[in-house]
Backbone as CSV, one residue per row, in Angstrom:
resi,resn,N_x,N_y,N_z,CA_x,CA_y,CA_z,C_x,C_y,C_z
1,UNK,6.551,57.903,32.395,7.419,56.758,32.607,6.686,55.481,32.172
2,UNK,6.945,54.889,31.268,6.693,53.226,31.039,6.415,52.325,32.276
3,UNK,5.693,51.455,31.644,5.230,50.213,32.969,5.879,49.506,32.756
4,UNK,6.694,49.254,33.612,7.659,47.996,34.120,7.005,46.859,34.355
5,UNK,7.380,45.907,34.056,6.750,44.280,34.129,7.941,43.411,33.640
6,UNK,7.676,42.632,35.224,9.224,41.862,35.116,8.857,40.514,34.411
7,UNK,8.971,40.346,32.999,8.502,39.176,32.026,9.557,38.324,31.949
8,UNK,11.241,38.729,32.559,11.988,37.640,32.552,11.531,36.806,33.783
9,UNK,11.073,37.526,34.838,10.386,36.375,36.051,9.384,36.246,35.684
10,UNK,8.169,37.018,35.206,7.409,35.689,35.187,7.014,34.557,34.141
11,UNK,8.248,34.617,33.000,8.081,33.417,31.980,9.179,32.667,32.691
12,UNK,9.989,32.846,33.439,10.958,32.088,34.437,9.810,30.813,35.508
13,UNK,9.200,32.022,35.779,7.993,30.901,37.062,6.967,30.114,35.932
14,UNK,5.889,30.580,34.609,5.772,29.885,34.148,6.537,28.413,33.276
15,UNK,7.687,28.556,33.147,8.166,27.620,32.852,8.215,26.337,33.541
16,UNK,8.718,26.914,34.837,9.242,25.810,35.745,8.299,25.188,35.963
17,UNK,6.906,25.862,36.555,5.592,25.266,36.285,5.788,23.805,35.006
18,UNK,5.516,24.868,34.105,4.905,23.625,33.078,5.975,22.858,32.790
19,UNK,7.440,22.748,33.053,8.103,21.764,33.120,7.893,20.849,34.087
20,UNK,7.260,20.901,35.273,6.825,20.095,36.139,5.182,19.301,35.738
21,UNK,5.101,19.882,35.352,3.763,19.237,34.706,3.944,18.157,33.315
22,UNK,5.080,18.460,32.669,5.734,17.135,31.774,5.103,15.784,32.000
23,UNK,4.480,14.953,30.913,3.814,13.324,30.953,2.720,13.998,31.966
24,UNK,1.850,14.871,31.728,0.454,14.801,32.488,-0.495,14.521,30.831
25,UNK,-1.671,14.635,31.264,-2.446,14.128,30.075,-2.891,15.198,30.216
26,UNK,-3.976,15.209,28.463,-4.487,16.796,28.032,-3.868,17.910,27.751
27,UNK,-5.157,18.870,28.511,-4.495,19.942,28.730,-3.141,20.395,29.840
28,UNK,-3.630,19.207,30.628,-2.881,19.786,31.987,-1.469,19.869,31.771
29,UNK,-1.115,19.528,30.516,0.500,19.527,29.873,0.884,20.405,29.139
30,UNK,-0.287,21.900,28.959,0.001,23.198,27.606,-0.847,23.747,28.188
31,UNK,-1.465,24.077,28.966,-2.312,24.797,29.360,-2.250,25.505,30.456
32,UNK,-1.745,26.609,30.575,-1.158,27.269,31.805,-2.104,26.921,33.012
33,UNK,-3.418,27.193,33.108,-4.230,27.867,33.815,-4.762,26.596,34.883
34,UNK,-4.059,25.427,33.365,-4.527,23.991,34.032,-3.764,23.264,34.762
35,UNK,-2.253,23.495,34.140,-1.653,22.954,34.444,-0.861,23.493,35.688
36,UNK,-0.846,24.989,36.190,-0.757,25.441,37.284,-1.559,24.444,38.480
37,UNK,-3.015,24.315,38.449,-3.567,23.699,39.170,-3.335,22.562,39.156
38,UNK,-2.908,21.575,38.100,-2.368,19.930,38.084,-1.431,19.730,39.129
39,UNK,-0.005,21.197,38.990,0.946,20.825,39.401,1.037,21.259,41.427
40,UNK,0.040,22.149,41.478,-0.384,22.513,42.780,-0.742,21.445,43.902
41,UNK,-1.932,20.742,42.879,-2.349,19.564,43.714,-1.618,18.545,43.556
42,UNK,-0.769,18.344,42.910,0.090,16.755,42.374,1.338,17.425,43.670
43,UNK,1.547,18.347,44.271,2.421,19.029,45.326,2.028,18.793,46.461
44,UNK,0.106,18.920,46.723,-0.056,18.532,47.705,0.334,16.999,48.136
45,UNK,-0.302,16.072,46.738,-0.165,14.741,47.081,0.994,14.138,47.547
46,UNK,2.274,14.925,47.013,3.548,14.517,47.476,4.031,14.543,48.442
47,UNK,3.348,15.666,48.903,3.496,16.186,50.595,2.603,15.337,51.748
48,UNK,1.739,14.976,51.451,1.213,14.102,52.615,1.231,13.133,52.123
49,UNK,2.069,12.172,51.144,2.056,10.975,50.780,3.394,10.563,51.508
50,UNK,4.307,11.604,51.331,5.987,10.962,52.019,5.886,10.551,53.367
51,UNK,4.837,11.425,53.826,4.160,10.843,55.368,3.130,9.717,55.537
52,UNK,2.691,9.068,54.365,1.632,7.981,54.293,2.843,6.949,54.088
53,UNK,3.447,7.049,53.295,4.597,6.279,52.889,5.172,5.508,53.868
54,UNK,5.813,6.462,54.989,6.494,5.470,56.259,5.018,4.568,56.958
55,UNK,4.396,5.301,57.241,2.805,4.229,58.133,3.125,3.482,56.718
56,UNK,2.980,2.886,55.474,2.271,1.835,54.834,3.678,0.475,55.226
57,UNK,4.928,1.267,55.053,6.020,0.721,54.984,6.386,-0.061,56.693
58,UNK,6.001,0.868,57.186,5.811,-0.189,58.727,4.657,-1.182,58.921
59,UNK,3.440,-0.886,58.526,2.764,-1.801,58.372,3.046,-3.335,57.845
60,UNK,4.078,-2.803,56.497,4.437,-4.003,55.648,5.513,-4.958,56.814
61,UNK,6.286,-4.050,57.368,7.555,-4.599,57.838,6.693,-5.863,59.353
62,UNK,5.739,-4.997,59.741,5.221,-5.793,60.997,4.407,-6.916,60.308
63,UNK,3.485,-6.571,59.170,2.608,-8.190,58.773,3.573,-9.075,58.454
64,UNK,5.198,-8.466,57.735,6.200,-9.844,57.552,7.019,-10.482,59.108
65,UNK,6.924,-9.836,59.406,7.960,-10.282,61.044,6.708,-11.225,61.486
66,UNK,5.442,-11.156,61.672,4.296,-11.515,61.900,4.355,-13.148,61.574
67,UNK,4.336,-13.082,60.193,4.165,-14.125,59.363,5.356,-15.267,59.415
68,UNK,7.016,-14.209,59.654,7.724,-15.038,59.695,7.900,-15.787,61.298
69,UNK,7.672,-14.739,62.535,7.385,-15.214,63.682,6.572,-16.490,63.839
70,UNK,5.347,-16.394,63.150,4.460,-17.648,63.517,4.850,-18.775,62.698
71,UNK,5.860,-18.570,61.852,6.167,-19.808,61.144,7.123,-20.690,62.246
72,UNK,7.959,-19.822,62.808,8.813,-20.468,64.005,7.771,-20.475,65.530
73,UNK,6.539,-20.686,65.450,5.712,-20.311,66.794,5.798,-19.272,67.716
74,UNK,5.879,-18.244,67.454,5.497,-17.204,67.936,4.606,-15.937,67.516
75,UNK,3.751,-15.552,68.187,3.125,-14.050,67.696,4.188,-12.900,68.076
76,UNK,3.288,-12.233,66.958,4.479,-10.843,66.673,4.611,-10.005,68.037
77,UNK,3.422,-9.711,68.609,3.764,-9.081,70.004,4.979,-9.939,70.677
78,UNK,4.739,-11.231,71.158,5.534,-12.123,72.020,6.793,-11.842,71.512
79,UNK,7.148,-11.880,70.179,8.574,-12.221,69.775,9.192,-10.465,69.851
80,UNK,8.419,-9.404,69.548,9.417,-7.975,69.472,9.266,-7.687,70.837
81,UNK,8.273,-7.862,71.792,8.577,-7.783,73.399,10.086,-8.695,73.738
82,UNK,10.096,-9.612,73.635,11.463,-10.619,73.614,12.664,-10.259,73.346
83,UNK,12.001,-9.485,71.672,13.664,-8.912,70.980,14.014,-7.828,71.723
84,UNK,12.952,-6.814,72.110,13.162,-5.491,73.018,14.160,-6.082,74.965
85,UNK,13.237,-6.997,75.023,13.825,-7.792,76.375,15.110,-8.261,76.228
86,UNK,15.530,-8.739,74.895,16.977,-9.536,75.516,18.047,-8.509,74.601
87,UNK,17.725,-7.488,74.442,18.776,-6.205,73.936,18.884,-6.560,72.549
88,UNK,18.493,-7.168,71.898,18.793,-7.366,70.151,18.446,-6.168,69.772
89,UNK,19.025,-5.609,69.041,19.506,-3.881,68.471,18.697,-3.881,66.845
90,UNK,17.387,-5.060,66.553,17.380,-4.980,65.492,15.946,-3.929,65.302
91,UNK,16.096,-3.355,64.535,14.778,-2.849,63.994,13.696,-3.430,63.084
92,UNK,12.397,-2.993,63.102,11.542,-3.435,62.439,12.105,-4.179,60.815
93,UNK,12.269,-3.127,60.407,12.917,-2.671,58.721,13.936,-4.226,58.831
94,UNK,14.719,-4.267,59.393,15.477,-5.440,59.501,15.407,-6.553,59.768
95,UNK,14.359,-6.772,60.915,13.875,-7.880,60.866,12.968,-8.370,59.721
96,UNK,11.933,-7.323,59.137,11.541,-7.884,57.985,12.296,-8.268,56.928
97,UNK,13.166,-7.746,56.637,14.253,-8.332,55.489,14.599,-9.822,55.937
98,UNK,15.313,-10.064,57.037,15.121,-11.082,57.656,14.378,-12.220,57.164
99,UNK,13.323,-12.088,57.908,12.215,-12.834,57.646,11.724,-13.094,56.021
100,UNK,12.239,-12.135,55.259,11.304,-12.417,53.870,12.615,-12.883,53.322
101,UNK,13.753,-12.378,53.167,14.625,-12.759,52.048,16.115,-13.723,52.977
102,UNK,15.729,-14.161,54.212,16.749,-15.137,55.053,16.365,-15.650,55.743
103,UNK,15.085,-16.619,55.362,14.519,-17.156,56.757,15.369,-17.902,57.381
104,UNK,16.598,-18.563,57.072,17.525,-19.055,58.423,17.945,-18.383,60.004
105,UNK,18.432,-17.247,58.985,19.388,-15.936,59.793,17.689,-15.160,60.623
106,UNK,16.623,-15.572,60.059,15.503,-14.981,61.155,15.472,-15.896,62.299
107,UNK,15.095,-17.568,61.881,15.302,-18.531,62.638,16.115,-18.085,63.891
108,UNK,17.315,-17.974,63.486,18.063,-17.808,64.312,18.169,-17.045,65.675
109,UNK,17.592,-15.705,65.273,16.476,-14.839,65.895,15.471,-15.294,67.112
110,UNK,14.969,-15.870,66.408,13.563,-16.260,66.820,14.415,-17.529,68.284
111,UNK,15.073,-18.184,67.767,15.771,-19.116,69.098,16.514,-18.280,69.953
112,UNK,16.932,-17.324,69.450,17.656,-16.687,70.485,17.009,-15.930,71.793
113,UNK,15.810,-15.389,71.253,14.856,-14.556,72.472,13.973,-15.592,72.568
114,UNK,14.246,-16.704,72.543,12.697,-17.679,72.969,14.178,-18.401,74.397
């Protein structure tokens, strides 16, 4: 009996591979052996980056509420203890928009829990 070898799967899995590896430099773009490993680790990075992603993005949202708080005299603790205290339903994400692209409509904010 002949040896069976399923070559429609595995030029199916190499493909998809090296189509994912597309705009890498070198070899890592024709080179199976390389570009298997390019696309392995460029998988990991994606995977614990979507989770670095939200921490950098809250970070951003609190140094702007921060910045826009102390422009109206308040620190950022004082003013989201306040917003949490007088029921304002806003979130981080929103108040930074706020603050960076409406500083009135933050103003406004900011008088209301003071």
């Amino acid at each position: 009996m002949p040896r069976s070898v399923n070559s429609v799967a595995s030029r199916a899995r190499r493909k998809k591979i090296m189509k994912m590896a597309k705009g890498y430099f070198g070899r890592r773009k024709n080179v199976w052996t390389v570009a298997k490993n390019a696309v392995e680790k460029g998988l990991q990075y994606s995977y614990r980056d979507r989770k670095t992603k939200k921490r950098n993005f809250r970070s951003l949202w609190i140094q702007r509420i921060n910045a826009g708080a102390r422009d109206n005299g308040m620190s950022y603790s004082a003013f989201m203890g306040k917003v949490k205290s007088s029921g304002i339903e806003l979130n981080r994400k929103v108040l930074a928009d706020l603050a960076m692209n409406h500083p009135e409509a933050f103003k406004a904010v900011v008088e209301k829990v003071k």
